[in-house]
C-alpha positions in Angstrom: -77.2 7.5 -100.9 -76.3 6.1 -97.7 -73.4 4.4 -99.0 -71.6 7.5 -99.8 -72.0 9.1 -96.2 -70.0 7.7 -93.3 -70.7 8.4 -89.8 -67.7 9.1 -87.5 -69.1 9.2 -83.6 -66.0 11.1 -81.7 -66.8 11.1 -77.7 -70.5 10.7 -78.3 -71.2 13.1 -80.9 -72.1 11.9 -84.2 -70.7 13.6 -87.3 -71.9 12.8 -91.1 -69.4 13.0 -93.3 -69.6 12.2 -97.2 -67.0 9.7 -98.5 -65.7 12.6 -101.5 -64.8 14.6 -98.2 -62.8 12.0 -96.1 -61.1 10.6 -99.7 -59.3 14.0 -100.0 -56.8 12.9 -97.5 -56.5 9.2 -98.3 -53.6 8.7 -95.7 -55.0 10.3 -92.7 -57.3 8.8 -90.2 -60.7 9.7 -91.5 -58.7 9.2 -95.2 -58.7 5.6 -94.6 -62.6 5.0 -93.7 -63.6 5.9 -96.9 -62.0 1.7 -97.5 -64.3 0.5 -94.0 -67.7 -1.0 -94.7 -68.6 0.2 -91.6 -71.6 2.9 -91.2 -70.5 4.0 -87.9 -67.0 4.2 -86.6 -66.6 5.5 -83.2 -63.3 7.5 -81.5 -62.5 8.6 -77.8 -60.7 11.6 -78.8 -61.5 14.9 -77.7 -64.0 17.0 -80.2 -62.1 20.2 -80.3 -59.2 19.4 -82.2 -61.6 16.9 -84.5 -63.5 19.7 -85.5 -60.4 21.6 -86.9 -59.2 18.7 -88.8 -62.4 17.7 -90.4 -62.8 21.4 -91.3 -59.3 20.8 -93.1 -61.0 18.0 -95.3 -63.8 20.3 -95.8 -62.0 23.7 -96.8 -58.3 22.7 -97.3 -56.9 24.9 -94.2 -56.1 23.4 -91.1 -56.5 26.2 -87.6 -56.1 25.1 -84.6 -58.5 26.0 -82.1 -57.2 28.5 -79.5 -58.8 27.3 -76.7 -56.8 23.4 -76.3 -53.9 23.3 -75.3 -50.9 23.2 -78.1 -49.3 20.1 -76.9 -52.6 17.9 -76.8 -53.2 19.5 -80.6 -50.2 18.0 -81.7 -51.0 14.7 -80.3 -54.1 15.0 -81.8 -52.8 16.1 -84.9 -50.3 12.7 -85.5 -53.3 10.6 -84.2 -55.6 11.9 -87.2 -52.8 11.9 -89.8 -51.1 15.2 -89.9 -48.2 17.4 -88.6 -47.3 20.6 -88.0 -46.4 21.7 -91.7 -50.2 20.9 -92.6 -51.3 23.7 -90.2 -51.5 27.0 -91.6 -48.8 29.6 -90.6 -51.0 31.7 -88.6 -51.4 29.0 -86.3 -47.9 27.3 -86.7 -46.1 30.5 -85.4 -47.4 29.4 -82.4 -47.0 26.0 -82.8 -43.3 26.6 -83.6 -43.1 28.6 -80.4 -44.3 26.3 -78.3 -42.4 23.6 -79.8 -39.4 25.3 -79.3 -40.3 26.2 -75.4 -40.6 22.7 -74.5 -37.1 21.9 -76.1 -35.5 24.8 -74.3 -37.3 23.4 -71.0 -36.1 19.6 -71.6 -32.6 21.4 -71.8 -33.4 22.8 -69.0 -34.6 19.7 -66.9 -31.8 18.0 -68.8 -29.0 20.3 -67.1 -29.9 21.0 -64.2 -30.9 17.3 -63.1 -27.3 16.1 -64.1 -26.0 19.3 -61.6 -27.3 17.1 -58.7 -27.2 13.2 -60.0 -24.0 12.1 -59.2 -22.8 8.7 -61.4 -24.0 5.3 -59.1 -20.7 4.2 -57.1 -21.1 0.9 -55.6 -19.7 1.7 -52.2 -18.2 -1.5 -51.6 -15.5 -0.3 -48.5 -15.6 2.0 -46.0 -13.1 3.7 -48.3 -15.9 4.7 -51.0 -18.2 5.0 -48.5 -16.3 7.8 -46.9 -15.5 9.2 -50.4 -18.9 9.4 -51.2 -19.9 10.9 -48.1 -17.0 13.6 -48.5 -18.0 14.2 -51.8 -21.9 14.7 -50.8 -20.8 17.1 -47.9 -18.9 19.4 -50.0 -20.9 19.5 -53.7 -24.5 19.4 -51.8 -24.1 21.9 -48.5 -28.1 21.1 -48.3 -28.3 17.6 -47.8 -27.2 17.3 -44.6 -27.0 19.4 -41.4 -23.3 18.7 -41.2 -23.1 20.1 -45.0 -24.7 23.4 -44.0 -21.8 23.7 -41.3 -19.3 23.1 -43.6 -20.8 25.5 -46.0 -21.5 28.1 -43.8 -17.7 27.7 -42.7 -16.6 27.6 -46.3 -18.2 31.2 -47.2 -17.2 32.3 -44.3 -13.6 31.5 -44.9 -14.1 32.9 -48.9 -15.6 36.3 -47.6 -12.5 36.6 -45.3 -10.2 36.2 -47.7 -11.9 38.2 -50.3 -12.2 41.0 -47.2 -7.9 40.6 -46.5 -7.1 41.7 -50.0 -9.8 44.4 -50.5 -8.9 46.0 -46.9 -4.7 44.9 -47.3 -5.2 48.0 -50.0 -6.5 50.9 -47.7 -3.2 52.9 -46.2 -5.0 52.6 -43.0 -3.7 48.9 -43.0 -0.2 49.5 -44.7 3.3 50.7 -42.7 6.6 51.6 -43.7 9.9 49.7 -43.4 11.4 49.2 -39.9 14.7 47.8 -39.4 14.1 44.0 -39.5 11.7 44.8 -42.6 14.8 46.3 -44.0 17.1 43.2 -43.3 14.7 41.0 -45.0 14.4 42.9 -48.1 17.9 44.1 -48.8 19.6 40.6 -47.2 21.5 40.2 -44.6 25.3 41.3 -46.2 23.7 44.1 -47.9 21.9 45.1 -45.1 25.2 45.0 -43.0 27.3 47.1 -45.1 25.3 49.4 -46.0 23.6 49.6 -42.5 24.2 53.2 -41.9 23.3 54.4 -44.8 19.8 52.7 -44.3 19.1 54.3 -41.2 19.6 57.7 -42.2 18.0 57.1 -45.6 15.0 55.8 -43.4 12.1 58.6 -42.9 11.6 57.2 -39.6 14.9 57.4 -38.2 15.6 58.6 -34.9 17.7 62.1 -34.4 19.7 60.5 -32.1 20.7 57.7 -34.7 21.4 60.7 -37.5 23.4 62.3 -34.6 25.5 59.3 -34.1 26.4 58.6 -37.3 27.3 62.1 -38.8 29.3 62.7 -36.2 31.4 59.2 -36.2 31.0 59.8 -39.9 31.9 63.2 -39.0 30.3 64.4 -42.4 26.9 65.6 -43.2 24.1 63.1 -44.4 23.9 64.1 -48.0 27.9 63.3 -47.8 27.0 60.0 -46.0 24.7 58.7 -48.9 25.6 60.3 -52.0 23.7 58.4 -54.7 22.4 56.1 -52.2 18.4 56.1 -51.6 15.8 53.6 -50.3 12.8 52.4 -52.3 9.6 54.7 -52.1 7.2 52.3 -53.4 7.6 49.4 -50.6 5.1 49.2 -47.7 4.5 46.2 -45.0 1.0 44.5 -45.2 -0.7 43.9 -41.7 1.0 41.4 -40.0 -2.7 40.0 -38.9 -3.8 39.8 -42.3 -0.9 37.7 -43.6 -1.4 34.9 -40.7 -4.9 34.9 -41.6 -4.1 34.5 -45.2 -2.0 31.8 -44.8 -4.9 29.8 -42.7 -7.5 30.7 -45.7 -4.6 29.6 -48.1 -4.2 25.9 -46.3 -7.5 25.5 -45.8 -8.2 25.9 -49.9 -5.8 23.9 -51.0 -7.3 20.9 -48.4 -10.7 21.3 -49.6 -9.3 21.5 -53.3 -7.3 18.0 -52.7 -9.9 16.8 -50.8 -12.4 17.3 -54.1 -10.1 16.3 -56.5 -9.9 13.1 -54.5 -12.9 12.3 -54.1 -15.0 13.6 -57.2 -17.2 11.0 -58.7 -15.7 11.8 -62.5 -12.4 14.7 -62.8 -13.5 15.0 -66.7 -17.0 16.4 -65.3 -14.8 18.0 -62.2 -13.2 20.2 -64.6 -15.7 21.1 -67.3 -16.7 23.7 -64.9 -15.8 26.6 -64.7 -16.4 27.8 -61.3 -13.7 24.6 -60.4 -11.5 25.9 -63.0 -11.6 29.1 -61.1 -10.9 27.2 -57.9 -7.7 25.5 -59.3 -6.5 28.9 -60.5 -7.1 30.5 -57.2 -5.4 27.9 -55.3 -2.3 27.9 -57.6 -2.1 31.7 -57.6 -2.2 31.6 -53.4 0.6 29.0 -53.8 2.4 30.5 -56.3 2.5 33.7 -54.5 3.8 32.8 -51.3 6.4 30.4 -52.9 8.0 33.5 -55.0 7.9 36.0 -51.5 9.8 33.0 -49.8 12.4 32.6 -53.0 12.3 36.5 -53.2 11.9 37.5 -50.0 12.0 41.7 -51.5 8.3 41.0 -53.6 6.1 40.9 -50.3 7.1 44.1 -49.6 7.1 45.8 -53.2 4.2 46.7 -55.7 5.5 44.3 -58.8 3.4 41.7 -61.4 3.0 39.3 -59.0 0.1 41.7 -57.3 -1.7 39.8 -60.2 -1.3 36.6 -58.3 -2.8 38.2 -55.5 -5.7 40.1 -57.7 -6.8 36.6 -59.0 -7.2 35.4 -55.0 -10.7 37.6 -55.3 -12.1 35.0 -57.9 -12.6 32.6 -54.8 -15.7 34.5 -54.6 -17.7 33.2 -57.4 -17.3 29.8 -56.0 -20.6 31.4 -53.8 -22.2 30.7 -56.8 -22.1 27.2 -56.2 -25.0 28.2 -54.0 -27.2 29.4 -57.4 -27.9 25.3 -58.0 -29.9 25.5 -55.4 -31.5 28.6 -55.3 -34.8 28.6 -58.0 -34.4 32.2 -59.1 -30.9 32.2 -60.0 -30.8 28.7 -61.7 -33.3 29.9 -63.7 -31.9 33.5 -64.9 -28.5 31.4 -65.5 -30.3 29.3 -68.3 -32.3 32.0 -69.3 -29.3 33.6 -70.1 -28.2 30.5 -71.9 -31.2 29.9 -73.9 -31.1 33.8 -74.4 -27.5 33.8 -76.1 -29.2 35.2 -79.7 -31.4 37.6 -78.2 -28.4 39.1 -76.0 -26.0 39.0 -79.0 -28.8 40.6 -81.3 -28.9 43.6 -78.4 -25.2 43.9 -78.2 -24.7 44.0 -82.4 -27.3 47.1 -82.2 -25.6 48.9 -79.4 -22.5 48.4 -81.2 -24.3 49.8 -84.6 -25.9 53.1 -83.3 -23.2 53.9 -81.0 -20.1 53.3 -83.9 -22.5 55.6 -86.5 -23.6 58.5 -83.6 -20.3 58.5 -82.2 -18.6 58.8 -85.4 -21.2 61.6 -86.1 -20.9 63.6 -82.8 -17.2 63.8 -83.8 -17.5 65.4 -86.8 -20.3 67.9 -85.4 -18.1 68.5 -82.2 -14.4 67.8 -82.8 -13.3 70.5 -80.3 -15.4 68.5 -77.4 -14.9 64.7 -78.9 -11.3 64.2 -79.5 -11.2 60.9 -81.3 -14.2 58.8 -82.4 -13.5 56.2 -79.9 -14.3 58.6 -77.5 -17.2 59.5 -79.4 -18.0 56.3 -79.4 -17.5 56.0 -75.8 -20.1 58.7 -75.5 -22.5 57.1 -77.7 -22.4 53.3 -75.2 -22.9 55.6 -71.7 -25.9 57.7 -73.2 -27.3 55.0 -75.0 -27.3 53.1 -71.9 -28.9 56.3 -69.9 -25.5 55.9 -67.7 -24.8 59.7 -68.6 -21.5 60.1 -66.5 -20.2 63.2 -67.6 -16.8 62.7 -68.6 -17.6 64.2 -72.2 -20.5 65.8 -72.7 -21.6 67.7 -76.2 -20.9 71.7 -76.4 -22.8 73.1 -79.7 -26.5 73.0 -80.7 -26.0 70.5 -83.6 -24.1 67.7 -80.9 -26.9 68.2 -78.8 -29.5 67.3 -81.2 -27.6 64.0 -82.1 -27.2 63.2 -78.1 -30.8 63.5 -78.2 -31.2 61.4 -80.7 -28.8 58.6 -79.2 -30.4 58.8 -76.3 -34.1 57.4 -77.8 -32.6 54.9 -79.8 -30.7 53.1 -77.1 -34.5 53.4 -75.6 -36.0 51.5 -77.9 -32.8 49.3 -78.7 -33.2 48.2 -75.0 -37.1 48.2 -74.9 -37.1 45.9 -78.3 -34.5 43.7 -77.1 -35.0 43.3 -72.8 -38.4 41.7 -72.8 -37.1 38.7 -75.2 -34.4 38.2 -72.4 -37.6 38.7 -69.9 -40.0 36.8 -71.0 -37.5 33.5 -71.1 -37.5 34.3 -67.6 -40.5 34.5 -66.6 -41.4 31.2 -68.3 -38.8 29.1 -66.5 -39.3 30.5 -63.4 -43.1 29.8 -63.4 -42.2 26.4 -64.3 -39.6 25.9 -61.6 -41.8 27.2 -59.0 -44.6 25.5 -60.2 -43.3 22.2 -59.8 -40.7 22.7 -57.0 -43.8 23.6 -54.7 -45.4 20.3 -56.1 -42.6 18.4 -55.1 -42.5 19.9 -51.1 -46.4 19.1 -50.8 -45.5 15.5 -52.1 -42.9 15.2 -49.2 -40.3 14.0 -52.2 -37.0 14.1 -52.6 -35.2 17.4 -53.3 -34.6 17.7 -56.8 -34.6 19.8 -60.0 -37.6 19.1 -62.3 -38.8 21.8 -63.9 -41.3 20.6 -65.7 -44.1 18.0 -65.9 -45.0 18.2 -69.8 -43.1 16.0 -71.9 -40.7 18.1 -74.0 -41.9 17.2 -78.0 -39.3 16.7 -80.9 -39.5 18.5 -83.5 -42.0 17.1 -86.4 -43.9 14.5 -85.4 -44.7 12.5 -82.2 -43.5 9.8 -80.6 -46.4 7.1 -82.4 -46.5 5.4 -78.6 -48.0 8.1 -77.2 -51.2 7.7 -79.3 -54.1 6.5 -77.7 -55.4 4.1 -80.4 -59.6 4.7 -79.8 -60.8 4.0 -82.7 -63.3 1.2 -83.7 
């Protein structure tokens, strides 16, 4: 009887187990005893997991036990034989999960560690060393006290330029035409021939000037111009801002050479997009003050090329260069990322329930919603509890369907945030988790956000099985 019993000791505790029992799984661990002559074989593996697994020889279903954590069950798992499409699906929705978390992390670790490891130069001159330097200083504004200078100069110099165009719009910083403004945008034979004329057409002209003129004219002013009228939609930017523009302008386009120069690869330079941005920014400063110089009339005018000037403001994202090193904003950037479905699953239901209520307000209250766009239009603002005003439903029956738009874009957002949410919160404990470990080990500042090995998909890697067995 003996003979047809084998006993498997796992950490000290002793477990008899028939031979029918361990056969049922001929290619697992325990499978292949049933061949051993031995009476006793022993294994230092922990007993929680065991205890699941010879339960699966015993009943046929494999649980995992809730209490060990799910990467050491899967490690257990490929030690005794089996993978994750053994375990029954109450347990592998979990597993999947988890499995799936510690891919998004890797990605995660993966990215954001290549952000800050720059390729290995050998800095054989004083040339690359300088480079290298340059290149540190700029990209890294923490690692040095000198690169906290320069950044703190850098963002300084972005929210001033940012600050000229916003304020350049406010009348309060605007002026009309003098003279010389005149000169420069008519030209100087234009100006001259038609000098009088400009004066009296001028709404700052002096009444001794009109005086002077009509009566060498010896005609009225309306007889003077005729047909003849000055621009009304020309004004003269502060002459301040423009000087200081220029000096943010110069200083750009150094820093931008200076990058392009010394950047360790200009394929990984320009898969970014915040340089992109930069590059665009710098060629619309340039651009614009090379057409006001060619065509001296467009600096004072409202034209197409305020679009040039409009795309100066994106010099502000390059602040978030500063997110790499900031723990919360790195994470809600790959959160984001790693959110993409969630997000686009959100945005296909608002899109849903606000085409189907705003085409049904419409029909309810066509005197109030002219077009289903606008219904539509409705539908996004209540949906998203905005509620500005603009159009608003008039009759009973509208009403009852704004009511009704406005708890589905409730539960539309509260079915869809936390997924977003809860990405975040599990990157951000990670990050914070092991950034604080890396400060109390007086390491070098870097991004690892996570100390678990990330696991592929399937089965382990077999060299990380710790062979125990006797």
């Amino acid at each position: 009887m003996d003979d047809y019993i084998t006993t498997v000791n796992v950490s000290g505790r002793r477990f008899e187990i028939g031979r029918d029992v361990l056969s049922r799984f001929p290619d697992s661990t325990l499978g292949r005893l049933t061949s051993s002559t031995q009476k006793e074989v022993f294994f230092q593996r922990p007993t929680a997991v065991f205890k699941s697994v010879l339960g699966y020889h015993q009943t046929g279903h494999l649980h995992l036990p809730a209490s060990t954590c799910l990467g050491a069950v899967q490690e257990e798992l490929e030690f005794w034989g089996f993978n994750m499409d053994d375990v029954e699906p109450c347990c592998r929705r979990a597993l999947n999960g988890f499995q799936r978390q510690q891919h998004e992390v890797n990605e995660f670790q993966k990215g954001a560690t290549l952000a800050f490891i720059e390729p290995n130069r050998e800095s054989t001159s004083t040339f690359e060393k300088v480079r290298n330097w340059i290149w540190k200083v700029m990209d890294r504004p923490f690692s040095s006290n000198f690169a906290k200078v320069y950044f703190f100069i850098s963002c300084l110099v972005i929210i001033t330029s940012t600050l000229l165009i916003v304020l350049g719009t406010l009348p309060q910083f605007k002026s009309t035409l003098m003279k010389e403004h005149w000169r420069e945008y008519f030209g100087e034979d234009y100006f001259e021939e038609f000098y009088d004329k400009i004066r009296l057409a001028d709404e700052e002209a002096d009444d001794e000037d009109v005086n002077e003129i009509t009566e060498r004219y010896n005609k009225t002013i309306d007889d003077i111009l005729g047909n003849f009228s000055l621009p009304k939609d020309v004004h003269v930017k502060n002459e301040n801002f423009e000087v200081v523009g220029y000096i943010c302008t110069v200083f750009f386009t150094l820093e931008l050479l200076l990058r392009l120069g010394c950047c360790p690869s200009l394929v990984r330079f320009f898969r970014s997009l915040l340089n992109i941005i930069d590059v665009l920014a710098v060629i619309a400063a340039l651009g614009k003050i090379l057409v006001e110089h060619v065509s001296v009339a467009e600096k004072f005018k409202h034209s197409h090329l305020d679009i040039l000037e409009g795309m100066l403001v994106l010099r502000v994202l390059r602040l978030f260069h500063l997110t790499k090193h900031i723990t919360g904003a790195r994470v809600l950037v790959y959160a984001f990322k790693s959110s993409f479905s969630e997000v686009g699953f959100m945005a296909l239901l608002i899109l849903i329930t606000s085409t189907v209520f705003g085409t049904l307000v419409y029909y309810v209250d066509s005197d109030r919603m002219q077009t289903i766009p606008e219904g539509c239009w409705w539908a996004v603002i209540t949906m998203t509890t905005v509620g500005y005003g603009d159009v608003t439903p008039s009759t009973a029956v509208s009403k009852g369907v704004g009511v009704l738009c406005a708890c589905m874009g409730i539960l539309v957002l509260a079915i869809t945030m936390p997924l977003f949410v809860n990405n975040f919160i599990t990157f951000y404990s990670i990050a914070k988790e092991t950034s604080n470990k890396a400060q109390t080990t007086n390491t070098e500042q870097q991004v690892t956000f996570s100390t678990v090995h990330p696991l592929k998909h399937g089965v382990l890697d077999p060299s990380k099985k710790s062979e125990g067995s006797k």
